[in-house]
OpenMM code with the backbone's topology and positions (N, CA, C; nanometers):
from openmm import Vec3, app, unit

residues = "UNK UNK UNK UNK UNK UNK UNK UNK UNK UNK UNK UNK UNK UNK UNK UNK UNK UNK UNK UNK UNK UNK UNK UNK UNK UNK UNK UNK UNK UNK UNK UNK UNK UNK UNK UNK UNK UNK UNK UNK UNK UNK UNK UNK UNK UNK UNK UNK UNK UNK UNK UNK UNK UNK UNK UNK UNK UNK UNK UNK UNK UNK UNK UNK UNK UNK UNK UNK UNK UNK UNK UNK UNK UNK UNK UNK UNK UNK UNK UNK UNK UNK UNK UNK UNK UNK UNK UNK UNK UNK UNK UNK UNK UNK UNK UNK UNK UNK UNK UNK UNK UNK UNK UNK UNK UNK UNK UNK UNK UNK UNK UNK UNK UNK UNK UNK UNK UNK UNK UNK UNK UNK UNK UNK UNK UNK UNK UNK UNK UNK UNK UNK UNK UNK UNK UNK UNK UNK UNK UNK UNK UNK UNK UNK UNK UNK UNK UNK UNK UNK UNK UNK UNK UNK UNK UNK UNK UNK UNK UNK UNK UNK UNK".split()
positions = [
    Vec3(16.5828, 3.3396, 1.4481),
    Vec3(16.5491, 3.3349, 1.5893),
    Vec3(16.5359, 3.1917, 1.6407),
    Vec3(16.4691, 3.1039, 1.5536),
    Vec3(16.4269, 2.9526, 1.6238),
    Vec3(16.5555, 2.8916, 1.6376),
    Vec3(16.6920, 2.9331, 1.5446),
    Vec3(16.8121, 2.8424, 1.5651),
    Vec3(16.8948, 2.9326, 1.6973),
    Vec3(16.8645, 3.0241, 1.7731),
    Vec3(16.9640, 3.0402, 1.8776),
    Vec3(16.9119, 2.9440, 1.9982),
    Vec3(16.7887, 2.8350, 2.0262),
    Vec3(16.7584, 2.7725, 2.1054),
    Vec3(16.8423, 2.6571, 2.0486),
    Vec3(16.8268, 2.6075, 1.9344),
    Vec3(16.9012, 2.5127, 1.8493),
    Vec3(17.0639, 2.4683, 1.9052),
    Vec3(17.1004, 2.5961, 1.9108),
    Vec3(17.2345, 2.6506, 1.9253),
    Vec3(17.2666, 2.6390, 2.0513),
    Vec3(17.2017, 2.6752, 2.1668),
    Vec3(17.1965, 2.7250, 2.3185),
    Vec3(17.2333, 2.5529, 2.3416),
    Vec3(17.1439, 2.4709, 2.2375),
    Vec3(17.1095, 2.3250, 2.3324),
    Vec3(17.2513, 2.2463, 2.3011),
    Vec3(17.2931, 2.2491, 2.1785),
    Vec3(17.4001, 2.1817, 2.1208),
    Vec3(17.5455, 2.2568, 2.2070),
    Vec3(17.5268, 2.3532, 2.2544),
    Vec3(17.6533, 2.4086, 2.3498),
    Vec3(17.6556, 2.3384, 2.4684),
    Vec3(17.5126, 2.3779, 2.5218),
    Vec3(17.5003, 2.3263, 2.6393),
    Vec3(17.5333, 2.1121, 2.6721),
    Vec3(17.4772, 2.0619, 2.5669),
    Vec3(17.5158, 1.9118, 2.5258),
    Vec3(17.6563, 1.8875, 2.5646),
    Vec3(17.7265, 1.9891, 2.4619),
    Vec3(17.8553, 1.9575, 2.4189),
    Vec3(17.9720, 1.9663, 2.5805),
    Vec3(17.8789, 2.0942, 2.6461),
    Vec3(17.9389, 2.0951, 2.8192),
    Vec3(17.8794, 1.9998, 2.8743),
    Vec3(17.7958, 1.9217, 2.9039),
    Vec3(17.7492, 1.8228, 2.9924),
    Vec3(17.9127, 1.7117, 2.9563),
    Vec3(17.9159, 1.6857, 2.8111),
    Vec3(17.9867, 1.5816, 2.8116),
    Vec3(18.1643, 1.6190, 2.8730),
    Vec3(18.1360, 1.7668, 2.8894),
    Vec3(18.2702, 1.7905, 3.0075),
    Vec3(18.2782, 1.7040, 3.1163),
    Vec3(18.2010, 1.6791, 3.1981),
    Vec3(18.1838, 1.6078, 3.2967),
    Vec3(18.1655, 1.4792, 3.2987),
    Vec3(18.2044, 1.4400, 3.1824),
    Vec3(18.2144, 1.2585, 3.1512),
    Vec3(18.2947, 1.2211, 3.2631),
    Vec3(18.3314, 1.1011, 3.2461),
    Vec3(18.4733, 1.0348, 3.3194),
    Vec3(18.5302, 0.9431, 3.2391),
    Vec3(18.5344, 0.9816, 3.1442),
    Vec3(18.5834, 0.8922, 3.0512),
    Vec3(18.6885, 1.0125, 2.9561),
    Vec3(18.7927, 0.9347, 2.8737),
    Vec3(18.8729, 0.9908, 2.8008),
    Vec3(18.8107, 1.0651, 2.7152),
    Vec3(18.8264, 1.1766, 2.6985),
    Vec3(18.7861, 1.2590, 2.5903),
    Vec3(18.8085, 1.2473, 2.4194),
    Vec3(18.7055, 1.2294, 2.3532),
    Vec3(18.7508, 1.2210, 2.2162),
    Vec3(18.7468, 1.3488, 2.1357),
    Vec3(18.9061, 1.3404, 2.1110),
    Vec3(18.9190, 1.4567, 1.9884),
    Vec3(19.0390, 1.4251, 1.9031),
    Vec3(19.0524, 1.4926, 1.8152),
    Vec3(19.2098, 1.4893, 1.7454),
    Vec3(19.2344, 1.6495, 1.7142),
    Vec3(19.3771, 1.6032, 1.7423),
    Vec3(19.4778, 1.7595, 1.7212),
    Vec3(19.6351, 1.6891, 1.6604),
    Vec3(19.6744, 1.7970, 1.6954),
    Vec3(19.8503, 1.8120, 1.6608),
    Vec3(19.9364, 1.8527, 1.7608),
    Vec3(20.0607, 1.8027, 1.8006),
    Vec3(20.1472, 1.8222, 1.8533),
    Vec3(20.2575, 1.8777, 1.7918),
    Vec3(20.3762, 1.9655, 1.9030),
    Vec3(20.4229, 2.0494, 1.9082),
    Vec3(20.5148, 2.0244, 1.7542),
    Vec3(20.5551, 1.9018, 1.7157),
    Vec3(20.6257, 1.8867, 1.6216),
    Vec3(20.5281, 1.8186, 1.5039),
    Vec3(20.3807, 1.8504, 1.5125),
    Vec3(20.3039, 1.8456, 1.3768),
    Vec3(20.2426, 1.6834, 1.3615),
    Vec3(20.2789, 1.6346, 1.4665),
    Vec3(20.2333, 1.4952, 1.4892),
    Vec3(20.0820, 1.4401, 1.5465),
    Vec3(20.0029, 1.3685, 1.4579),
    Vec3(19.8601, 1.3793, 1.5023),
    Vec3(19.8483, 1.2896, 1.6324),
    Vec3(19.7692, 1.3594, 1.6901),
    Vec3(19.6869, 1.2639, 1.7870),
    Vec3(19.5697, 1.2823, 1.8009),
    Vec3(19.5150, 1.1339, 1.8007),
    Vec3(19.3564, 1.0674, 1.8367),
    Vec3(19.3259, 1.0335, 1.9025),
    Vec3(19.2975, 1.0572, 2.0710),
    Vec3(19.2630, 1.0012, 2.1406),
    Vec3(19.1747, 0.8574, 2.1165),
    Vec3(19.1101, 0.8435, 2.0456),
    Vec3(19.0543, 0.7038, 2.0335),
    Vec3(19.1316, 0.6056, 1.9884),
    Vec3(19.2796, 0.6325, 1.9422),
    Vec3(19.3448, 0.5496, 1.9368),
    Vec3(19.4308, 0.5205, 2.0336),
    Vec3(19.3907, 0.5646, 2.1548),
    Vec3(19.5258, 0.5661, 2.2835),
    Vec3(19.4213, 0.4408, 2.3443),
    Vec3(19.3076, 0.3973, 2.3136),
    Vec3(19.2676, 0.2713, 2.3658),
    Vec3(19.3608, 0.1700, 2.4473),
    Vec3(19.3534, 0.1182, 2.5497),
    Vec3(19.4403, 0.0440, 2.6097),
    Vec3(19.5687, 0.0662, 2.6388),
    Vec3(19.6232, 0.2404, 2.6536),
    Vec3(19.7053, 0.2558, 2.6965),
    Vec3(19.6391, 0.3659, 2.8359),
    Vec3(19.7480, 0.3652, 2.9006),
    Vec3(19.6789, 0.4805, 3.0641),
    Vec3(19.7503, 0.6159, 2.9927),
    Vec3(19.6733, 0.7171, 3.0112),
    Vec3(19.6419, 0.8228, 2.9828),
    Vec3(19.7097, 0.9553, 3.0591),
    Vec3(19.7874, 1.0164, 3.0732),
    Vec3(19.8515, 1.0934, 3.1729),
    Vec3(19.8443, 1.2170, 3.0950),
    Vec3(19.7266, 1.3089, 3.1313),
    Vec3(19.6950, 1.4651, 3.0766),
    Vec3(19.7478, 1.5794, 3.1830),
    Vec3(19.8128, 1.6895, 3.1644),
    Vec3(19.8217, 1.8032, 3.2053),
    Vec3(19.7724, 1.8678, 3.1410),
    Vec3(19.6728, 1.9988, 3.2109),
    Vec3(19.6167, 2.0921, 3.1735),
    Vec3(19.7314, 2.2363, 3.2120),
    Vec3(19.7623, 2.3375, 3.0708),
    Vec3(19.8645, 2.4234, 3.1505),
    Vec3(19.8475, 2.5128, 3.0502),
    Vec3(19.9818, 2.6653, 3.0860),
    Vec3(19.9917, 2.7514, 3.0213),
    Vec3(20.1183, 2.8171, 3.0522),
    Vec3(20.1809, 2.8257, 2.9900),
    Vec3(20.3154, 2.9290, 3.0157),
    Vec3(20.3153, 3.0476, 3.1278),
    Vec3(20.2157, 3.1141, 3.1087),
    Vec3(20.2430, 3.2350, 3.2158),
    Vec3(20.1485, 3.1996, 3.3604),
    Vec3(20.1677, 3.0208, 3.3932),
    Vec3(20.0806, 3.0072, 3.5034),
    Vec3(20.1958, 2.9545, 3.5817),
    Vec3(20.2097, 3.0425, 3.6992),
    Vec3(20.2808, 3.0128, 3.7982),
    Vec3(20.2676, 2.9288, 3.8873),
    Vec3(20.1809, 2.8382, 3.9163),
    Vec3(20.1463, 2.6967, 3.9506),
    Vec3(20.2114, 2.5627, 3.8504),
    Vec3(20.1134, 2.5897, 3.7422),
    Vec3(20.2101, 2.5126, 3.6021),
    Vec3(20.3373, 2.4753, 3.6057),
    Vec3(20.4146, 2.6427, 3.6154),
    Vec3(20.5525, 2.5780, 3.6102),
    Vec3(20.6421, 2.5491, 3.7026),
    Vec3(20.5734, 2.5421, 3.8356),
    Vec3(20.5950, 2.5179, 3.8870),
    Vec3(20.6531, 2.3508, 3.9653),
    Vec3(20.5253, 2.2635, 3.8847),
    Vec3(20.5379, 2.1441, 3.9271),
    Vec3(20.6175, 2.0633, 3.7930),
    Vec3(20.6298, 2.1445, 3.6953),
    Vec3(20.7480, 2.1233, 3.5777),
    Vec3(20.8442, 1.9699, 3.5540),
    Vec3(20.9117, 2.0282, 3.6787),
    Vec3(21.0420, 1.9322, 3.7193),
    Vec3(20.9598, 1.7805, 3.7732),
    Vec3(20.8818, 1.8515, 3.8649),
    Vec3(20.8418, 1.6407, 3.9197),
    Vec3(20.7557, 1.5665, 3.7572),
    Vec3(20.6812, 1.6590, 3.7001),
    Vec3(20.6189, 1.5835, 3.5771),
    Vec3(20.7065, 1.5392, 3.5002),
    Vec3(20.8042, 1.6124, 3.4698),
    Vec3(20.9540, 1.5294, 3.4018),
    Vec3(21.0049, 1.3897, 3.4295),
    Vec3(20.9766, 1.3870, 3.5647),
    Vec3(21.0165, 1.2932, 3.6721),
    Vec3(20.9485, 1.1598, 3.6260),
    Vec3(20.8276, 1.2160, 3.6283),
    Vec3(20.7616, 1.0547, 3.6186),
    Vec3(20.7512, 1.0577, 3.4942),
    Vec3(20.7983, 1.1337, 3.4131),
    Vec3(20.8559, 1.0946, 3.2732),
    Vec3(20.9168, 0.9714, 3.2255),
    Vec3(21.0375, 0.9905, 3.2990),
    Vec3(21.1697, 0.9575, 3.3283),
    Vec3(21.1187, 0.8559, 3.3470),
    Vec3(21.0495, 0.7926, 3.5111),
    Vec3(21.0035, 0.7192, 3.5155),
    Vec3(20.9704, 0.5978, 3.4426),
    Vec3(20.8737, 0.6134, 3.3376),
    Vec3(20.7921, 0.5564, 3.2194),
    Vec3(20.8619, 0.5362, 3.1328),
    Vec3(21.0168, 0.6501, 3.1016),
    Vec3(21.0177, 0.6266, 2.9375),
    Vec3(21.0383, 0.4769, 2.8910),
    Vec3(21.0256, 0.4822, 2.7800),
    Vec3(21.0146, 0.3317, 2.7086),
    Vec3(20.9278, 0.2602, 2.7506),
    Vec3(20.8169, 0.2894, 2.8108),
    Vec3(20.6766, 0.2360, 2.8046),
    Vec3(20.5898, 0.2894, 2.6828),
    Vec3(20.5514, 0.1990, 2.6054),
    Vec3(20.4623, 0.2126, 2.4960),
    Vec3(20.3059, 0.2333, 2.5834),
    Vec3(20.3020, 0.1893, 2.6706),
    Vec3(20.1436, 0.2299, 2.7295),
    Vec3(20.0884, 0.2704, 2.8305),
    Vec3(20.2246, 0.3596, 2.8455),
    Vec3(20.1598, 0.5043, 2.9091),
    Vec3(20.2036, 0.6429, 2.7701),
    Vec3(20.1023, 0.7437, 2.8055),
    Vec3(20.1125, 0.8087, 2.7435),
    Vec3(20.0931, 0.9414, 2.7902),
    Vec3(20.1832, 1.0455, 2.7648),
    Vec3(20.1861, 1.1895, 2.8785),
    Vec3(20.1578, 1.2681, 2.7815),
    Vec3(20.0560, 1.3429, 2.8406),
    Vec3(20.0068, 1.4593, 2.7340),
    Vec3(20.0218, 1.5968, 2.7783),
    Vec3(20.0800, 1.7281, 2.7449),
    Vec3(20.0403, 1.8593, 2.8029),
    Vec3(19.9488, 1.9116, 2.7053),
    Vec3(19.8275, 1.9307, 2.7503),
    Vec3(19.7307, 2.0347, 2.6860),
    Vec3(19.7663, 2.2217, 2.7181),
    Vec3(19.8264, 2.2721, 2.6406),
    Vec3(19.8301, 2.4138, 2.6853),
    Vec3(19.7835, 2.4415, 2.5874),
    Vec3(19.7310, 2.5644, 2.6702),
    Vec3(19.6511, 2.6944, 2.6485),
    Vec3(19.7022, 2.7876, 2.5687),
    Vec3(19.8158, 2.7834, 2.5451),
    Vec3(19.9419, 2.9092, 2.5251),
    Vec3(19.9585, 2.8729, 2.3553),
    Vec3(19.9884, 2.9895, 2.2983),
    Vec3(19.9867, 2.9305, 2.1391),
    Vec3(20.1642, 2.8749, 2.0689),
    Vec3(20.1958, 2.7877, 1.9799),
    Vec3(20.2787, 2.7426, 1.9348),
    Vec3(20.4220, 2.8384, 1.9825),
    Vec3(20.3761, 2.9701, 1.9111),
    Vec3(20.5095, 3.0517, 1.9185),
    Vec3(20.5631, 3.0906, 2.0655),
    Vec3(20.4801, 3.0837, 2.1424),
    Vec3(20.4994, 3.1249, 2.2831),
    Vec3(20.5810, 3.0058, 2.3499),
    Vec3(20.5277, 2.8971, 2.3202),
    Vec3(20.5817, 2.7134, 2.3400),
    Vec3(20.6937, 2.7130, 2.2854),
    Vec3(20.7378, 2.7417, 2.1743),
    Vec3(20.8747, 2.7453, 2.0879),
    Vec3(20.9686, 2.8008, 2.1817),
    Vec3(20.9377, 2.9303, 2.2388),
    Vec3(21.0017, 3.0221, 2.3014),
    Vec3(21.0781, 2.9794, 2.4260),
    Vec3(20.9676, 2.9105, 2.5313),
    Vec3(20.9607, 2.8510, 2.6783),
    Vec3(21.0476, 2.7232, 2.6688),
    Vec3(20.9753, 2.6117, 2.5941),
    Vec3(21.0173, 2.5259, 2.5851),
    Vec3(21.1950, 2.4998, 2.5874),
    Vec3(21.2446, 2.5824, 2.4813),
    Vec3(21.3765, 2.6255, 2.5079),
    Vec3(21.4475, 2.6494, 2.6422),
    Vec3(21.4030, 2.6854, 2.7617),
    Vec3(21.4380, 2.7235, 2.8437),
    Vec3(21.3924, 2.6814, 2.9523),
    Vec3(21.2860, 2.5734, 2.9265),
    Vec3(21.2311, 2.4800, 3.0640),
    Vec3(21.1689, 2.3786, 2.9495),
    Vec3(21.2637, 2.2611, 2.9615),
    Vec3(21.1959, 2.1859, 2.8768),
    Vec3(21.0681, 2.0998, 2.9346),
    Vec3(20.9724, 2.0514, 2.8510),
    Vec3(20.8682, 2.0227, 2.9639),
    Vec3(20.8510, 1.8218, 2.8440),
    Vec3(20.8260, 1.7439, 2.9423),
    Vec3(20.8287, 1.6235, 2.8295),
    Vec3(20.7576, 1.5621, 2.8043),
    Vec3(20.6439, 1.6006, 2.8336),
    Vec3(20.5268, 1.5256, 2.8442),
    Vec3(20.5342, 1.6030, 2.6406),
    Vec3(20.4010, 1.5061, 2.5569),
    Vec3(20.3844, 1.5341, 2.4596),
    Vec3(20.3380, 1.6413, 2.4455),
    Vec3(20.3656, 1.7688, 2.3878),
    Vec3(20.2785, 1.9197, 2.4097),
    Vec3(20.1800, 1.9546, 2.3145),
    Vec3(20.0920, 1.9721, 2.3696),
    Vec3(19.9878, 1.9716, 2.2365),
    Vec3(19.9710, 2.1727, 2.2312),
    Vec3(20.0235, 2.2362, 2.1965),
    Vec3(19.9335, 2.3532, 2.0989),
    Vec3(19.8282, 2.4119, 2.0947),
    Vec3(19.8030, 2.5294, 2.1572),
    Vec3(19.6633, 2.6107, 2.1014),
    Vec3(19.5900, 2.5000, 2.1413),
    Vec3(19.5553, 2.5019, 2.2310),
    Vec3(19.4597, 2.3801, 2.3142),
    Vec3(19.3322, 2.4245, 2.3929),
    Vec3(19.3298, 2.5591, 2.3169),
    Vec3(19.2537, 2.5921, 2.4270),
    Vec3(19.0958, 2.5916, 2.4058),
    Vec3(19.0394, 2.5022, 2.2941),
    Vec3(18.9372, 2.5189, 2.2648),
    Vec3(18.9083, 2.3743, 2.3190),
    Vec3(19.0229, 2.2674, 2.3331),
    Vec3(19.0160, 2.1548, 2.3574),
    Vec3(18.9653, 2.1683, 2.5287),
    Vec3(19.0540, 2.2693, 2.5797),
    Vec3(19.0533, 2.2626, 2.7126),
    Vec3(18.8952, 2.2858, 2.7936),
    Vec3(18.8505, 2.3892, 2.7203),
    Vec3(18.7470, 2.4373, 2.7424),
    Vec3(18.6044, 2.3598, 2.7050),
    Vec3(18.5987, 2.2887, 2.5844),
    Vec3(18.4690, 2.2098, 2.5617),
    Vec3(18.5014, 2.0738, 2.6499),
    Vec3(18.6219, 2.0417, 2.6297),
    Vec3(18.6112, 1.9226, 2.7070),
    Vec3(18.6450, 1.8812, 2.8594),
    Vec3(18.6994, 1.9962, 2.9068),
    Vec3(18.7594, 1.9480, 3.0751),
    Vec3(18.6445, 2.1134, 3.1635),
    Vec3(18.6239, 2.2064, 3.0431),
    Vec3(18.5722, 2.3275, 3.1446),
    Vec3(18.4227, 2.2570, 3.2406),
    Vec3(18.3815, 2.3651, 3.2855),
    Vec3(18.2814, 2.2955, 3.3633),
    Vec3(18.2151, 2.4541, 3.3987),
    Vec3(18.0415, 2.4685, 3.3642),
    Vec3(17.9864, 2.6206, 3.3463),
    Vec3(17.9404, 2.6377, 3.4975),
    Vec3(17.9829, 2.7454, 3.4930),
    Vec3(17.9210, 2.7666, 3.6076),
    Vec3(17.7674, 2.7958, 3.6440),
    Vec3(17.6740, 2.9208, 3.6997),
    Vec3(17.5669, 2.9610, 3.7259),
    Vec3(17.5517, 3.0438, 3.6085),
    Vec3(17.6631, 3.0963, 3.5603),
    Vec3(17.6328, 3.2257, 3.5029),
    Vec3(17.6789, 3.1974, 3.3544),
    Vec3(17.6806, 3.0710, 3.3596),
    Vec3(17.7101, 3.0090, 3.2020),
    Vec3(17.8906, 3.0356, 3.1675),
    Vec3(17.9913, 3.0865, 3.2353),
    Vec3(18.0768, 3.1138, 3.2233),
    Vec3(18.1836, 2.9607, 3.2309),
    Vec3(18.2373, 2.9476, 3.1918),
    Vec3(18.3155, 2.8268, 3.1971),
    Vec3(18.4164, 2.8163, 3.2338),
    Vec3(18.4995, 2.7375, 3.3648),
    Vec3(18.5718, 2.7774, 3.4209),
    Vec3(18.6463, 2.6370, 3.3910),
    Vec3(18.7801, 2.6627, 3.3924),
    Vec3(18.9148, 2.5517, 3.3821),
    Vec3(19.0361, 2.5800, 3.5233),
    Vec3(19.0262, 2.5240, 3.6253),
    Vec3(19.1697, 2.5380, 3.6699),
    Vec3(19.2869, 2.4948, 3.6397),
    Vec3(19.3829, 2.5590, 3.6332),
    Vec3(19.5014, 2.5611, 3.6316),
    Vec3(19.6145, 2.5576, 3.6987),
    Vec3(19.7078, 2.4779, 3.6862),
    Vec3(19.7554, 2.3207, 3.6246),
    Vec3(19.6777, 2.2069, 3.6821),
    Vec3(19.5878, 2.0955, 3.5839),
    Vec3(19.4630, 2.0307, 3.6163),
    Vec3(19.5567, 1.9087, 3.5918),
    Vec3(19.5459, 1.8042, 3.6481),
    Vec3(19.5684, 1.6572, 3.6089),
    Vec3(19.4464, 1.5708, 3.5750),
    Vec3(19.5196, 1.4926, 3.5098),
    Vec3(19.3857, 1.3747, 3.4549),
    Vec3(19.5029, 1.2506, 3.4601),
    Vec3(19.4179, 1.1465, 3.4755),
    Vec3(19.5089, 0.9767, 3.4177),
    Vec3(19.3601, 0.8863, 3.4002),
    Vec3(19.4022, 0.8506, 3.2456),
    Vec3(19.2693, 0.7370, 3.2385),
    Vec3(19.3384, 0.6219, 3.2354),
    Vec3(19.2579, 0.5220, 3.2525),
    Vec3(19.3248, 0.3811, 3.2410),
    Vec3(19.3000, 0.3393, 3.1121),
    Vec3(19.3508, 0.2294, 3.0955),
    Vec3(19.3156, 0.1805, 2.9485),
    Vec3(19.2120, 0.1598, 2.8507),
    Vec3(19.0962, 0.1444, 2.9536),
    Vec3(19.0334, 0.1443, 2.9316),
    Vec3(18.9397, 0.2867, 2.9032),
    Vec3(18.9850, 0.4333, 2.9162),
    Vec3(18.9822, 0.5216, 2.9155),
    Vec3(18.8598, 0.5802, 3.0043),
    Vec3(18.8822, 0.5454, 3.0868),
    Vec3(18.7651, 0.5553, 3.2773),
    Vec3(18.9183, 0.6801, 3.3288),
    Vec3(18.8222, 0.7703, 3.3705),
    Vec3(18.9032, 0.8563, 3.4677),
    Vec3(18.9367, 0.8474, 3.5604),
    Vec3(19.0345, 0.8206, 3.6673),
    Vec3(19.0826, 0.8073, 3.7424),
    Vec3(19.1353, 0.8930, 3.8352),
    Vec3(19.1521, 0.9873, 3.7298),
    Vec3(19.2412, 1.1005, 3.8748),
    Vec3(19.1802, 1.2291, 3.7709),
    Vec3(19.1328, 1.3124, 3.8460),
    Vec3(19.1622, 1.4752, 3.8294),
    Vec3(19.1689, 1.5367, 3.9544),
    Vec3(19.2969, 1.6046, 3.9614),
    Vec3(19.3205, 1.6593, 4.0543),
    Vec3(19.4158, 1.7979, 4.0207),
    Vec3(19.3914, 1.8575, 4.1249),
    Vec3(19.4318, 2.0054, 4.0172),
    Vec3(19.5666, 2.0350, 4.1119),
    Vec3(19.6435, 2.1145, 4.0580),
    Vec3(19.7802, 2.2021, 4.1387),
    Vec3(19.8936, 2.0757, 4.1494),
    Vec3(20.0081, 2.1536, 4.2297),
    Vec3(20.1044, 2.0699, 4.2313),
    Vec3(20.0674, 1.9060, 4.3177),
    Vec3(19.9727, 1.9052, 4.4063),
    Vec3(19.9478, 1.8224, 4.5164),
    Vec3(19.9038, 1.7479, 4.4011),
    Vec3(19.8752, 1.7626, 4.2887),
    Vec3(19.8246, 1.6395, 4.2127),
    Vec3(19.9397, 1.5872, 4.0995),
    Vec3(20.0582, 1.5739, 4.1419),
    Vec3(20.1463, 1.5104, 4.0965),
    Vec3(20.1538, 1.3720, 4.2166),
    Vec3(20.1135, 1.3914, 4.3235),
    Vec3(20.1681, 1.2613, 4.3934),
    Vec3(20.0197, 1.1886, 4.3346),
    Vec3(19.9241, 1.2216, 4.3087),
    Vec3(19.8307, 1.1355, 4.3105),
    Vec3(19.8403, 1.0784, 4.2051),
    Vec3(19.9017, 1.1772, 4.0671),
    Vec3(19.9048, 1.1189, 3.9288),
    Vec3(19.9618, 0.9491, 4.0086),
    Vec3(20.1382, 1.0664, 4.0222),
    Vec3(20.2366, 0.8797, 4.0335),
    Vec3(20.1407, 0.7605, 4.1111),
    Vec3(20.1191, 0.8030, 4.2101),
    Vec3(20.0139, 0.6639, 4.2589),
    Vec3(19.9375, 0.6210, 4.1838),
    Vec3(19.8318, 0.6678, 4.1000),
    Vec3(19.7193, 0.6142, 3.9885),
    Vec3(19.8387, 0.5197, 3.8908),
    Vec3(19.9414, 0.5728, 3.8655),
    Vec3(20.0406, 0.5442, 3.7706),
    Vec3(20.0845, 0.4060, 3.8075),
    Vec3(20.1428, 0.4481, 3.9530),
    Vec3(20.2056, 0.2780, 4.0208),
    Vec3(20.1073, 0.1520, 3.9839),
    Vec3(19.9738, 0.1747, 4.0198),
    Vec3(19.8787, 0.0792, 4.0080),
    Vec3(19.8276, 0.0058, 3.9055),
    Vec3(19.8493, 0.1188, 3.8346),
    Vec3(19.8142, 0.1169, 3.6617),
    Vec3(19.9285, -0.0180, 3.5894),
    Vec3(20.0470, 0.0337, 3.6165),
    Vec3(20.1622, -0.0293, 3.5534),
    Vec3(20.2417, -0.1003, 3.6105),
    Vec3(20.2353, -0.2112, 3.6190),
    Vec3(20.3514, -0.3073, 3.6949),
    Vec3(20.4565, -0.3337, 3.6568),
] * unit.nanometer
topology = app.Topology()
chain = topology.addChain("A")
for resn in residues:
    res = topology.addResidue(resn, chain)
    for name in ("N", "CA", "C"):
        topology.addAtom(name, app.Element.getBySymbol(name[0]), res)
């Protein structure tokens, strides 16, 4: 009984630090088994999508995130991330048929949720979908902005960021 207060507090902790503004620290794997550490993206700007295959917003803004792909490529310090929700085999599937280029991270959804959700009244934890983020190098948040309207804001945070 004394460890479900134990428990209640270390959840609740672990959501406050949702609401940082700073880059999130974790490590995972990408779509082709490749690690990433956010604490090692130090001094590069940060370009996160939050998404999922069967979100019709998501794939919607697809094509312009490609864009400022394109944009960047061969910049070593920017770095484009998709966090989805959606598991590997489902990504295997899609990907094929809308390629998406940002780095795809996998079964993300535990990532998505401790670190970008935000609880509501009723303790329920809510994520919108398709969410943007860009940190600067210093890994300070800069942009979250959610839906397609937050592709123009990414590129602007982006312009400023990178000369």
């Amino acid at each position: 009984m004394k460890l479900l207060p134990v428990f209640l507090t270390i959840l609740l902790l672990a959501f406050a630090g949702s609401a940082q503004s700073k880059l999130p620290a974790f490590v995972t794997v990408d779509m082709a088994g490749n690690k990433i550490d956010t604490r090692q993206l130090h001094g590069k700007v940060v370009v996160m999508n939050l998404w999922f295959v069967n979100c019709p917003n998501c794939l919607d803004e697809i094509k312009q995130l490609n864009q400022l792909v394109d944009a960047y490529k061969g910049r070593s310090d920017v770095v484009f991330l998709g966090l989805a929700a959606s598991p590997k085999y489902m990504l295997d599937k899609f990907l094929i048929k809308s390629p998406f280029k940002y780095t795809i991270v996998p079964d993300s959804t535990m990532i998505i949720l401790s670190q970008f959700g935000t609880p509501d009244k009723n303790g329920d934890i809510n994520v919108p979908f398709p969410m943007h983020y860009v940190f600067d190098r210093d890994g300070k948040e800069l942009v979250k902005e959610q839906g397609i309207k937050g592709v123009a804001t990414v590129r602007e945070a982006l312009a400023k960021q990178v000369r």
